[in-house]
C-alpha positions, 0 to 999 in steps of 0.5 A, spaced: 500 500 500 502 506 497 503 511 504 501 519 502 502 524 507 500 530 503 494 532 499 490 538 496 484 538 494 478 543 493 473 543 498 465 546 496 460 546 501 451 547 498 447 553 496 442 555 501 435 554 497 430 559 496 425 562 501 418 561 498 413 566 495 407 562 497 399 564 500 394 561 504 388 558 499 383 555 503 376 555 501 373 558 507 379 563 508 378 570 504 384 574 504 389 569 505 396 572 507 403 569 506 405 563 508 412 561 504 417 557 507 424 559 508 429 555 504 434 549 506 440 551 509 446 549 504 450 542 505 457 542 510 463 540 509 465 536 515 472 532 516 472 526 520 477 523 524 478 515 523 483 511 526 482 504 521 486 510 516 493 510 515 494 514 509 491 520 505 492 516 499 484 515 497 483 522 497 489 523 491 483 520 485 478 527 487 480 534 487 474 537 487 469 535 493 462 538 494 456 537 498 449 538 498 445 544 496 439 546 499 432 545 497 427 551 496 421 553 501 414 552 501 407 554 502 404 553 509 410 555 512 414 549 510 422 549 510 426 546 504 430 540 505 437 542 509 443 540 502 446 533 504 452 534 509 459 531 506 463 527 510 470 526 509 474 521 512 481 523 514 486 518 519 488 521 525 493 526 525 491 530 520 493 537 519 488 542 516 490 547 512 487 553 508 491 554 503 490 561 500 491 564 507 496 558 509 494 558 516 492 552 520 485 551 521 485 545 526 487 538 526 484 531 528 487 529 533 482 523 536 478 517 533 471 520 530 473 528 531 469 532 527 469 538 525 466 543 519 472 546 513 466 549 510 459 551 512 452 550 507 450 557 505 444 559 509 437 558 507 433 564 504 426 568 507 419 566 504 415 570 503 412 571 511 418 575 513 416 580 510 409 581 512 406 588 515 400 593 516 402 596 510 404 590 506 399 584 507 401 580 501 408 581 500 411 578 494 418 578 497 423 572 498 430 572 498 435 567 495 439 563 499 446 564 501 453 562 498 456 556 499 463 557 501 469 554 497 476 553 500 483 550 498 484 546 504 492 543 504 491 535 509 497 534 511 498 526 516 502 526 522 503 520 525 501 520 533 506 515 536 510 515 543 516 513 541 519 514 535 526 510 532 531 515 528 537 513 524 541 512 519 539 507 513 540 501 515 541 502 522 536 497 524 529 500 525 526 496 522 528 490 524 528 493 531 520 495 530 519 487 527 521 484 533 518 488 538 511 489 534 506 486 530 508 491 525 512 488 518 516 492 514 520 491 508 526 488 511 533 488 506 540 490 506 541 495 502 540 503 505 532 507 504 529 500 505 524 502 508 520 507 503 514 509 508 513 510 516 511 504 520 508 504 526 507 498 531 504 497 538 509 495 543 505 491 549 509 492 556 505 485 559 499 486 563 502 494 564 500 496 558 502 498 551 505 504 547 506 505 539 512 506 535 514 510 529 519 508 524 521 513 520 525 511 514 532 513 513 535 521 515 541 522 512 546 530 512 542 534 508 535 531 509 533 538 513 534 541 504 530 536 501 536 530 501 536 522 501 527 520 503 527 522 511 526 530 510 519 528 507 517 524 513 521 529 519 514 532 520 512 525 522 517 526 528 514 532 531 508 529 535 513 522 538 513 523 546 521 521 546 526 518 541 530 511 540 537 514 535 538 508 533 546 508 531 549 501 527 555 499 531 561 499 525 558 499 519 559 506 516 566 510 515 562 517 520 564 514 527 558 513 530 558 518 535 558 522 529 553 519 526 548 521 532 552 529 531 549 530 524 542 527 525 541 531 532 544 537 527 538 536 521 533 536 527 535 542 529 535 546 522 527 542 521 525 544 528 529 546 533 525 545 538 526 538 537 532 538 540 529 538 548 525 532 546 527 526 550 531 522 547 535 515 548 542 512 544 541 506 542 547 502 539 545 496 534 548 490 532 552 488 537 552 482 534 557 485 529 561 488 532 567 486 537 566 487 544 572 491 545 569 496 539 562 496 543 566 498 548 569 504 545 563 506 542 559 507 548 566 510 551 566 516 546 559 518 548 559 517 555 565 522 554 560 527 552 556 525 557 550 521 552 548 514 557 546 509 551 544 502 551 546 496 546 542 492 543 541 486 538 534 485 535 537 479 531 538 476 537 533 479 542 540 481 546 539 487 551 531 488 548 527 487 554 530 491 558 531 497 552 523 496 553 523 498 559 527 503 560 522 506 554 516 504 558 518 507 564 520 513 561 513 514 557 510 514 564 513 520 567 512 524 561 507 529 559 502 528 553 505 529 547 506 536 543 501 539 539 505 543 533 503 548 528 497 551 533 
């Protein structure tokens, strides 16, 4: 399944319908006033949260969405029918965007979140509104209102507890496969994973929390370079981060490789830099103990604690887990970027 995170899409809500021009014909009833009803109120464009949704994939096909139109009054004071309301299932951290002032107009933060991008148009006056003593049988009505019409940008945000960043093939993949149900593509070749993952980690009978796996950052992804910038954004609604740093297996030491991915956060958004954060080193199983050994030297010499694991043998998961968990629990709810 392809994975998008960013659509734009025209939105259209309904006309209001007419007011009537209608009078009372009643055999027994000389001189019968107005009595035209008020027209329906144009249709809304209302977005809904959903969280079964993982991508705005659908929404790719239809560039234009449009609701209901009211319908016209009627006589005896009868009301026209209200447009029928367009509903638009979105996933779950999703940003809303007009994009003609480019201002955020909200976001769908929770399952069966609702709310209106675009009000139906009022319904018009029948002719009753404009009885008086002057004026007894006024012909008079008004039209209903516009719909309105928007540009709107929907951008997804993965909401996740942790999320696991590095270098392509740092193992973060693995790692999510081997913690979670979740089943990304797996390979030994860098930017293997091409779209975010996400996996629900259970911790016992305590409880769970979700990862996400984003696909690989690189020097430069802050300017467009390699595929991570596309999914940086994907970071900002994660509790904590797992940096996941591969023992040996680049010509960058490790702890530069940490340096240059902790720099491409600071020129996407510096304030994730205050974002909890937890080293990890991979593939212990690769690497000798003396070389581990000088690994985590080096970055306890610039005061960074790290934890080495290997997903392929499960050395050092369970307790990285924990520490995750319990380090979940004494923290606030995640951040609300771009309000």
């Amino acid at each position: 399944m392809r994975f998008v995170d960013e659509v734009e899409i025209e939105v259209q809500s309904g006309r209001g319908g007419r007011g009537s021009a209608s009078f009372r014909r009643e055999k027994y009833v000389q001189h019968g006033g107005p009595d035209g009803g008020d027209g329906g109120r144009g249709g809304h464009v209302i977005l809904k949260a959903d969280a079964r949704l993982t991508s705005l994939l659908d929404l790719r096909s239809r560039a234009h969405w449009r609701a209901g139109d009211g319908t016209p009054g009627d006589f005896r004071q009868m009301t026209g029918a209200a447009g029928e309301d367009l509903v638009i299932p979105l996933p779950v951290g999703t940003v809303v965007r007009d994009v003609a002032e480019d201002v955020i107009l909200f976001e769908l933060l929770t399952d069966g979140e609702e709310r209106i991008v675009a009000e139906g148009g009022t319904g018009g006056l029948g002719n009753i509104h404009f009885k008086s003593s002057t004026n007894r049988a006024p012909r008079t009505t008004t039209p209903g209102g516009p719909g309105l019409a928007r540009r709107v940008l929907f951008e997804l945000k993965l909401v996740a507890d942790v999320g696991l960043l590095g270098y392509p093939n740092a193992g973060k993949s693995t790692l999510i496969s081997v913690i979670s149900a979740a089943r990304p593509k797996i390979a030994d070749y860098p930017f293997t994973t091409l779209v975010p993952n996400l996996g629900v980690v259970a911790i016992g009978d305590e409880g769970a929390f979700v990862v996400a796996d984003i696909p690989g950052i690189i020097e430069g992804a802050a300017e467009g370079k390699g595929l991570g910038h596309q999914f940086l954004r994907h970071v900002e609604r994660t509790r904590m981060l797992l940096h996941l740093v591969a023992l040996g297996e680049d010509e960058l030491p490790p702890l530069r490789r940490w340096e240059v991915l902790r720099d491409e956060l600071r020129r996407y958004n510096p304030e994730m830099l205050e974002r909890p954060e937890l080293v990890v080193l991979t593939k212990s199983d690769t690497a000798e103990p003396e070389a581990v050994a000088a690994v985590q030297a080096a970055f306890g010499a610039q005061g960074v604690p790290t934890m080495t694991i290997s997903a392929v043998t499960r050395q050092g998961v369970p307790a990285l887990l924990q520490a995750v968990w319990t380090r979940l629990r004494e923290l606030a709810p995640p951040p609300e970027p771009g309000l």
